[in-house]
C-alpha positions as CSV (number, residue, x, y, z in Angstrom):
1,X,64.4,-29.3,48.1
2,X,68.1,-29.2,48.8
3,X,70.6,-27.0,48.0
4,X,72.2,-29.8,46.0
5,X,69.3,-30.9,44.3
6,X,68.5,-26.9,43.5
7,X,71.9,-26.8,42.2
8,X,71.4,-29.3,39.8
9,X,68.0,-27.6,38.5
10,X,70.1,-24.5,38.2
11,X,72.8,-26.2,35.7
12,X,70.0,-27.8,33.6
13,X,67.9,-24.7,33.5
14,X,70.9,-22.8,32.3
15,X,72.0,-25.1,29.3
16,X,67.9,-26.6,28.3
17,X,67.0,-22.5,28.8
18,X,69.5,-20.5,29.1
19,X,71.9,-21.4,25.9
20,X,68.8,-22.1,23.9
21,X,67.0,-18.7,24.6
22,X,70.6,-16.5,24.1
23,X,70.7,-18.4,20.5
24,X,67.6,-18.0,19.3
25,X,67.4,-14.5,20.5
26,X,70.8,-13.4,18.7
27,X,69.6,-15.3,15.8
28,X,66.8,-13.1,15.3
29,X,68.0,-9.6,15.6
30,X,72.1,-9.7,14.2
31,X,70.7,-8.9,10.7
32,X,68.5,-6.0,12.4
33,X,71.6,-4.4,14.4
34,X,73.7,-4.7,11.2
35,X,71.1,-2.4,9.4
36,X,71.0,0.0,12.4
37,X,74.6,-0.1,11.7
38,X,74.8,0.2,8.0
39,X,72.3,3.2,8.3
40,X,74.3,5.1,11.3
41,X,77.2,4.4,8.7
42,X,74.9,6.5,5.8
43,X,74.2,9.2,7.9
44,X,77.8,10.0,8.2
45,X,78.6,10.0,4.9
46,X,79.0,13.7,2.9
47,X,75.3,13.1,0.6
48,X,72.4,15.4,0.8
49,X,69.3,15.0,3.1
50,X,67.3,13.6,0.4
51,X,69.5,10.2,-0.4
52,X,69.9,10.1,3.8
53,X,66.1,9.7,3.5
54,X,65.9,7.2,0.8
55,X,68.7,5.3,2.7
56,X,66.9,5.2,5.8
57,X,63.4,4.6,4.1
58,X,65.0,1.5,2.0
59,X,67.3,0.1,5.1
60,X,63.8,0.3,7.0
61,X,61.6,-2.0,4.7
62,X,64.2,-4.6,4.3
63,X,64.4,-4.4,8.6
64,X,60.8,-4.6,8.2
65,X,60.8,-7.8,5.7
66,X,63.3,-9.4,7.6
67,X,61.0,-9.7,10.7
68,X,57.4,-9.6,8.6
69,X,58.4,-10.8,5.4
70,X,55.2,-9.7,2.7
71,X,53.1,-9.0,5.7
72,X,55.2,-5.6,5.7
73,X,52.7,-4.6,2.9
74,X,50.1,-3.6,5.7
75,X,52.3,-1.2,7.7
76,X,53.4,0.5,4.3
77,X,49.5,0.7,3.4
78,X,49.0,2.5,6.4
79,X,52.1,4.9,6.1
80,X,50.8,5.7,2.7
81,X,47.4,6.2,3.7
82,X,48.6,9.0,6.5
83,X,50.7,11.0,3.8
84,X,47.7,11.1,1.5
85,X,45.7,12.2,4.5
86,X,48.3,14.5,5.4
87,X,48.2,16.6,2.0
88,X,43.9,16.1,1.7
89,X,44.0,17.8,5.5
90,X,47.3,20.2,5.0
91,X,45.2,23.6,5.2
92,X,43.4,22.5,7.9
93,X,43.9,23.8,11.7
94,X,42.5,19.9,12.7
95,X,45.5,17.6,11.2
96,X,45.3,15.7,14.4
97,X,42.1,14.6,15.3
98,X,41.9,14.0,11.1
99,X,44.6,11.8,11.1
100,X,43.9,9.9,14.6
101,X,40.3,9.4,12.9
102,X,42.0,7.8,9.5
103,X,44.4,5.8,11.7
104,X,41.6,4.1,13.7
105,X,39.2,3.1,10.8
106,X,42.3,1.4,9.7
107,X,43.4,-0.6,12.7
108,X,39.6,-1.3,13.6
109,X,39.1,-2.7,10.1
110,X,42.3,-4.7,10.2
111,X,41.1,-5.9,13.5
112,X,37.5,-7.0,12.6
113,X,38.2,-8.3,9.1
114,X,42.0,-9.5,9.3
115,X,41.5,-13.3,9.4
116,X,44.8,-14.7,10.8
117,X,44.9,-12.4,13.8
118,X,48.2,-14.5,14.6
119,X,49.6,-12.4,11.9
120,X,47.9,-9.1,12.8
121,X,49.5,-9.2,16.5
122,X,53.1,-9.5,14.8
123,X,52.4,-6.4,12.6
124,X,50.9,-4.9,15.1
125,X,54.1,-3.5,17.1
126,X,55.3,-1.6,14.0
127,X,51.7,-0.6,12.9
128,X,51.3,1.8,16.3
129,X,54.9,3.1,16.1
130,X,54.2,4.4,12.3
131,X,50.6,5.1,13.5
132,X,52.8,7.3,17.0
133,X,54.7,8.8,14.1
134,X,52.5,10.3,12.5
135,X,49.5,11.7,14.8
136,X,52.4,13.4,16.5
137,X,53.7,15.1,13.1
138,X,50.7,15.9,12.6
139,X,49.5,18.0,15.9
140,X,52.6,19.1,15.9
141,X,51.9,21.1,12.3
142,X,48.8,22.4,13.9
143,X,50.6,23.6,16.9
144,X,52.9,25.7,14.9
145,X,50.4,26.3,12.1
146,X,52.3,25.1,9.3
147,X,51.0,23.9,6.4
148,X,54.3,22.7,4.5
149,X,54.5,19.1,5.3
150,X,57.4,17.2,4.7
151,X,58.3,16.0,1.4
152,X,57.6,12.0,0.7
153,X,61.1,11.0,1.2
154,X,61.6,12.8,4.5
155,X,58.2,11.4,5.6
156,X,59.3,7.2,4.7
157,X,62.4,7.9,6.0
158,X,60.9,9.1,9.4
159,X,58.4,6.4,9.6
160,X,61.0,3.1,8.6
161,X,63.9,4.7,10.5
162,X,65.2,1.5,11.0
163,X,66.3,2.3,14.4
164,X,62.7,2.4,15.8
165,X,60.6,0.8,12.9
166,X,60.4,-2.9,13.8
167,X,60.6,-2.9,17.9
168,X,59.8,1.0,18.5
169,X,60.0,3.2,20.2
170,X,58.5,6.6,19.2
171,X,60.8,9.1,18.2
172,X,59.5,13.0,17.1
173,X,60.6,14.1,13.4
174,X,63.2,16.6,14.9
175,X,65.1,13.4,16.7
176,X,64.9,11.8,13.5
177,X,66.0,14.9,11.7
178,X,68.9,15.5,14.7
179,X,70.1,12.0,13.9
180,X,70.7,12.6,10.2
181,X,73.4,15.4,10.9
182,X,74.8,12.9,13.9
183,X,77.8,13.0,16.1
184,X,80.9,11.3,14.5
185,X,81.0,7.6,15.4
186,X,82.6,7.4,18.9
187,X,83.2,4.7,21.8
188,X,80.2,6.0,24.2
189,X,78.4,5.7,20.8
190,X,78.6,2.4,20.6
191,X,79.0,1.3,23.9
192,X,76.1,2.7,25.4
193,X,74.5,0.7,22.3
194,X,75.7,-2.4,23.7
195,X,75.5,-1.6,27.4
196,X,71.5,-1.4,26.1
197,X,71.7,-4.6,24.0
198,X,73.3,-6.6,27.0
199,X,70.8,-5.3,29.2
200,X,68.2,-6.6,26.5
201,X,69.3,-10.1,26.9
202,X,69.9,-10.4,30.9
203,X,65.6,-9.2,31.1
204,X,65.3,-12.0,28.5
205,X,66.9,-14.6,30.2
206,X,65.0,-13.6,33.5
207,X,61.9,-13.7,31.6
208,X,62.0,-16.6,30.2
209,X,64.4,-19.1,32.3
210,X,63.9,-17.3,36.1
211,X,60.5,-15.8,36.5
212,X,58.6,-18.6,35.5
213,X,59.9,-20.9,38.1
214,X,60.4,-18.3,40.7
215,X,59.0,-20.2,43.1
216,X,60.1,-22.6,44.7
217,X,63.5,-22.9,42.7
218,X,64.6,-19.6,43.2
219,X,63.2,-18.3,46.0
220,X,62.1,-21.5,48.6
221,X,58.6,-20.2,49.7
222,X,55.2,-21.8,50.1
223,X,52.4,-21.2,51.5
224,X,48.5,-22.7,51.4
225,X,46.6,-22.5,48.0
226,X,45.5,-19.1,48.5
227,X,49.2,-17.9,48.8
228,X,50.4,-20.4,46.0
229,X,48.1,-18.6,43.7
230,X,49.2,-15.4,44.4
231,X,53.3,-16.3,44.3
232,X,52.4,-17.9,40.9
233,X,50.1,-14.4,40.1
234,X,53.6,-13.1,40.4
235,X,55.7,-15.1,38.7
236,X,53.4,-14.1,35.8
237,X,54.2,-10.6,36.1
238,X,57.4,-10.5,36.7
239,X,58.0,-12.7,33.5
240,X,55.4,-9.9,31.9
241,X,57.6,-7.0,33.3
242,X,60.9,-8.7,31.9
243,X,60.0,-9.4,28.5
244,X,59.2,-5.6,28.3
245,X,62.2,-4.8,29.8
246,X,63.8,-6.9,26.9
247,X,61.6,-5.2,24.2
248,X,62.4,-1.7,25.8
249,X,66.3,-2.1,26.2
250,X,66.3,-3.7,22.8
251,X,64.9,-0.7,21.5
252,X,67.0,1.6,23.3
253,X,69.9,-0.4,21.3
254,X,68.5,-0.5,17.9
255,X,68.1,3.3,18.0
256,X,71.5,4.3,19.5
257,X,73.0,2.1,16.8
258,X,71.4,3.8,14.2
259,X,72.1,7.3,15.5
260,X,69.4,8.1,17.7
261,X,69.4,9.3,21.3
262,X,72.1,11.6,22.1
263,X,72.0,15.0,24.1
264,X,75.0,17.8,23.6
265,X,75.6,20.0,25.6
266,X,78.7,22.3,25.1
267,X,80.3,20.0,23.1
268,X,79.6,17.3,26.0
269,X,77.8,14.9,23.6
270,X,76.4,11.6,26.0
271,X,74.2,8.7,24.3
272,X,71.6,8.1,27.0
273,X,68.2,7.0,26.0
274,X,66.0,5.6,28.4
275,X,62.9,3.6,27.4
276,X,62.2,1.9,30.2
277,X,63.3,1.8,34.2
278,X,63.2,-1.5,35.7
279,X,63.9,-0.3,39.3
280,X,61.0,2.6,39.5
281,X,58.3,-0.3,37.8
282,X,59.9,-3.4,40.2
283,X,60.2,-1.1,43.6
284,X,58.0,1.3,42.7
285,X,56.8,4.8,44.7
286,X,53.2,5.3,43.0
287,X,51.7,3.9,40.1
288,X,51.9,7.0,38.4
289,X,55.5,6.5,38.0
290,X,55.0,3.0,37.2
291,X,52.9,4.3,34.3
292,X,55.7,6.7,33.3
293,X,58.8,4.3,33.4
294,X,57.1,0.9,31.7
295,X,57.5,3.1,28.5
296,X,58.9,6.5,29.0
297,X,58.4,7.4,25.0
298,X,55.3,6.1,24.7
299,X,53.9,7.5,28.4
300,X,55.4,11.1,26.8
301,X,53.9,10.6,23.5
302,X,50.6,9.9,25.4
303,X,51.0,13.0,27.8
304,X,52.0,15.3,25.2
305,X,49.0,14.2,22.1
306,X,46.5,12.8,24.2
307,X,46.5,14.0,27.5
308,X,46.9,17.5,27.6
309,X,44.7,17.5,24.2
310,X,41.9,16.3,26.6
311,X,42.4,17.9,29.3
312,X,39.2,20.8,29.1
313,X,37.2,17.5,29.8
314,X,38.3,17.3,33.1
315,X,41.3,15.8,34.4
316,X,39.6,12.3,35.3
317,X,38.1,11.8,31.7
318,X,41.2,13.2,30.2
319,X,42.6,9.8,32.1
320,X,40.2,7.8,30.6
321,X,40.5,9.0,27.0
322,X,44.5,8.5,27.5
323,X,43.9,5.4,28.7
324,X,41.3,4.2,25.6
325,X,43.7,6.0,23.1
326,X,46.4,3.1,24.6
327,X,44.6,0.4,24.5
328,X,43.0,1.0,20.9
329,X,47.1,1.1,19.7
330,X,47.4,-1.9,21.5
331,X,44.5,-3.0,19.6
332,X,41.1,-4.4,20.4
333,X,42.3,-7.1,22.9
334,X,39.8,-7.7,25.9
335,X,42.8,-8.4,28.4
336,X,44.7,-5.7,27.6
337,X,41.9,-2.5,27.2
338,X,40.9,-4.5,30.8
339,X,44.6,-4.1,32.1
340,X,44.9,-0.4,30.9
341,X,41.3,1.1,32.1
342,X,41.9,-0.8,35.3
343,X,45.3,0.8,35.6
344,X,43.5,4.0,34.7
345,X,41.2,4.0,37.4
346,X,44.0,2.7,40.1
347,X,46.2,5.8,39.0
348,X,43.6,8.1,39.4
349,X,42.5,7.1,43.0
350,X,45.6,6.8,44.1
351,X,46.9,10.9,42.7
352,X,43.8,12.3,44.3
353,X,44.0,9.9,47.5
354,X,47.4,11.0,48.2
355,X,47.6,14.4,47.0
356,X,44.5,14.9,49.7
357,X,46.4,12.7,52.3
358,X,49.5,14.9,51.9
359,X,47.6,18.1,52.4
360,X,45.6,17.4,55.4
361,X,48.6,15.3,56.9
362,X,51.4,18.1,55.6
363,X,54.0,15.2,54.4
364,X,55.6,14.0,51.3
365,X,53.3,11.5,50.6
366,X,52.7,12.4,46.8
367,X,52.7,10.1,44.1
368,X,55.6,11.9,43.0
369,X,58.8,12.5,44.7
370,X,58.6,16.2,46.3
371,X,60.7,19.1,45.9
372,X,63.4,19.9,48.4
373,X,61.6,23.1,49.1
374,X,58.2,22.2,49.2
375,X,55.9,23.2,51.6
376,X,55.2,20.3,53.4
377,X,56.2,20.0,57.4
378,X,56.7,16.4,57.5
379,X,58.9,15.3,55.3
380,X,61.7,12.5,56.2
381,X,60.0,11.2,59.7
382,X,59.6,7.7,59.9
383,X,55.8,7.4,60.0
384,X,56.1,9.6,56.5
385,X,58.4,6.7,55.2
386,X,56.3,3.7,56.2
387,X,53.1,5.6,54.3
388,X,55.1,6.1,51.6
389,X,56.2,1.8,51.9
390,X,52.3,1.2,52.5
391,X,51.4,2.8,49.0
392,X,54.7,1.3,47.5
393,X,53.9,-2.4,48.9
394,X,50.0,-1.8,47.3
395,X,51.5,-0.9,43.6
396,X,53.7,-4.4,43.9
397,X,50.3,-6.0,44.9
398,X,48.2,-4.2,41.7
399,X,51.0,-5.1,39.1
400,X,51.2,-8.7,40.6
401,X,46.9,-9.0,39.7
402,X,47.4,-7.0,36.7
403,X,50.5,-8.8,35.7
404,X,48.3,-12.6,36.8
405,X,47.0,-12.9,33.2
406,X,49.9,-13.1,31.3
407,X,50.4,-16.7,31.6
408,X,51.7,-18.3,28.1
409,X,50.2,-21.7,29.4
410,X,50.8,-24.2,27.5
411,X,48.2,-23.1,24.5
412,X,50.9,-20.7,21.9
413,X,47.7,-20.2,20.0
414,X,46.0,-18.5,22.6
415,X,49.2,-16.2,23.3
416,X,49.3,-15.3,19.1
417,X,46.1,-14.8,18.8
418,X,45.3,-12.7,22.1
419,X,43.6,-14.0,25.3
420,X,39.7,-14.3,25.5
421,X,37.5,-12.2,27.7
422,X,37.0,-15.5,29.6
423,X,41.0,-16.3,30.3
424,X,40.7,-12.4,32.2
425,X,37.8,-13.3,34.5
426,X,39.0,-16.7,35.1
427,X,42.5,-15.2,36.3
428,X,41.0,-12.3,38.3
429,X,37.9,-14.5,39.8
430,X,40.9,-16.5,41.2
431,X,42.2,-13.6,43.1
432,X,38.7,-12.4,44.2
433,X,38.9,-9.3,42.5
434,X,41.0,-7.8,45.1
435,X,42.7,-5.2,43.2
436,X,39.3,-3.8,42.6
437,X,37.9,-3.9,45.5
438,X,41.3,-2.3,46.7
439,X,40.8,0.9,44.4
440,X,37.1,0.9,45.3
441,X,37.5,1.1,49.2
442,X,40.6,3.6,48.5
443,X,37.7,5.6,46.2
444,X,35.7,5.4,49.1
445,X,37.9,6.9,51.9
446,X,38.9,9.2,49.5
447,X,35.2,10.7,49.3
448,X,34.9,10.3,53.0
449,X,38.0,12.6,53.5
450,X,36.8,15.0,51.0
């Protein structure tokens, strides 16, 4: 293909893709940032706490409506459900694991008995923010042993904030409570709420119009079928990567609009809330960190409630149990529980591997980045810097199989309704099951060196 020719494909990608997606896109979210708007707007004005909360409970449904129309009903079910389970458990010492029990008889029922599970997948975004919400209110009153729960209009307004409601993410009652006192309205209000917004709409474009044809129109490489089906493996995940990018930054818009994300200090007041890092997920350093920047919110939400609430099992079932907790809020998709306990194990294997590698080696070789006083001898040499490419290179090469099964197809039922068990072992039997055999053999050295 020429340069001409490519040219060409470029113009007519741009208008048939490019116009088209912008539109739609803009279409669907104006009324949503002109909510976040009107509520940042009701914050600021001189009323009491309670009519902030009514505002924000009210502006939230109708955000809610707007995107789910009546099927709204099921996310309010569930928020009422967790309040009356809130006051039935509020002398107990076990609010947590009382509510997280309440929560997932009701997303396992919705999921085995909800008919049109077209419909179930489009409530399901705002279902596990409210469901987020509220398992961490509620470990967080056994944590400081307080039995006064909030009041009914605190608790809706927390769970609708419109700001986080309909595209996430999870915000902690005291952010919520920080935003109803906000900062006046300012420029690096509302331009980093744009900056976020514009940054929403670039991911979407390479998402949808760039990633998918990747290869050859973008990039001019080919190869034999074995290398074809790994290019196209990552075209997949790229376009998988971007469209959370798109969901993320949008999210880190919605909620800066509507008065949440700021840090003060001294007076100093700067608007920078991060969902998610491109850059650490796209050239990564470890998985770990991978794990950490595809949601930050959520990855802190899951560290903070899960995690560490697991941890006297033992750090590698800890993993695991943070890693079901995910994909059961993701809901009971066989691609996606797949994806996360297969990124479970790969995270694993490669903490230990490395941590062990760096110890007998003496280098900064950890998953994470290393303290500029650690102890290690080696720490900038070049061999340390092409191990630490090695790992880098084999977390492009997971993410490009995990990311291989998020093809859209041609089949938008499929995509609605979730993929089957069989589209995941069709996509992976393609690639030979390399990833896994990849974290198996790393397993295995890692015993040896033990």
């Amino acid at each position: 293909m020429d340069l001409s020719t490519r040219v060409m494909m470029w113009q007519e990608l741009a208008v048939s893709c490019g116009f088209t997606t912008l539109h739609q896109s803009l279409q669907q979210v104006w009324r949503l940032l002109l909510l976040c708007l009107i509520c940042r707007v009701c914050f600021r004005l001189g009323v009491g706490s309670a009519v902030k909360h009514v505002a924000s409970t009210l502006i939230g449904m109708y955000g809610l409506f707007l995107f789910l129309e009546l099927h709204m009903v099921w996310v309010l079910l569930l928020s009422i459900i967790c309040y009356l389970g809130l006051l039935l458990c509020r002398h107990s010492s076990n609010k947590g694991l009382f509510l997280s029990g309440i929560i997932l008889i009701y997303l396992l029922i919705g999921e085995l008995h909800f008919f049109d599970m077209g419909t179930w997948n489009k409530i399901r975004g705002s279902q596990m923010v409210v469901a987020m919400k509220v398992i961490s209110l509620a470990f967080e009153l056994d944590r400081r042993k307080d039995n006064n729960l909030p009041g009914p209009a605190e608790f809706l307004g927390y769970v609708f904030f419109v700001g986080t409601v309909v595209f996430g993410p999870w915000i902690s009652l005291s952010s919520y409570k920080n935003a109803l006192d906000g900062p006046k309205l300012s420029y690096l209000w509302l331009s980093g709420s744009l900056v976020s917004l514009v940054k929403s709409q670039i991911c979407l474009l390479v998402s949808t119009c760039i990633a998918p044809y990747l290869f050859p129109l973008f990039l001019p490489l080919y190869g034999n079928s074995v290398t074809q089906k790994w290019l196209r493996a990552y075209e997949n995940a790229v376009s998988f990567h971007f469209s959370n990018y798109f969901v993320g930054h949008l999210s880190e818009g919605t909620s800066m609009l509507a008065g949440v994300g700021f840090t003060e200090e001294k007076d100093n007041i700067q608007w920078n809330m991060r969902i998610v890092k491109p850059l650490s997920v796209e050239m990564p350093r470890s998985m770990v960190l991978v794990v950490i920047s595809w949601n930050i919110p959520m990855s802190q939400w899951l560290k903070t409630y899960v995690f560490k609430t697991s941890m006297k099992l033992g750090t590698f079932p800890a993993i695991l149990v943070t890693y079901t907790a995910s994909a059961l809020l993701h809901g009971l998709s066989f691609h996606l529980g797949a994806v996360l306990l297969t990124l479970g194990f790969i995270t694993y294997v490669e903490h230990v591997l490395r941590k062990k590698l760096a110890h007998i080696l003496s280098a900064c070789i950890l998953s994470r980045p290393c303290a500029s006083d650690c102890s290690h001898r080696h720490k900038k040499k070049v061999w340390v810097l092409l191990l630490n490419l090695v790992f880098s290179l084999l977390v492009v090469f997971h993410l490009t199989y995990l990311g291989s099964m998020f093809d859209p197809g041609s089949d938008e039922q499929e995509v609605e309704e979730g993929y089957a068990a069989i589209h995941t072992i069709q996509r992976w039997s393609e690639l030979n099951w390399a990833s896994h055999w990849i974290v198996f053999a790393c397993w295995v050295f890692y015993r040896l060196i033990q």
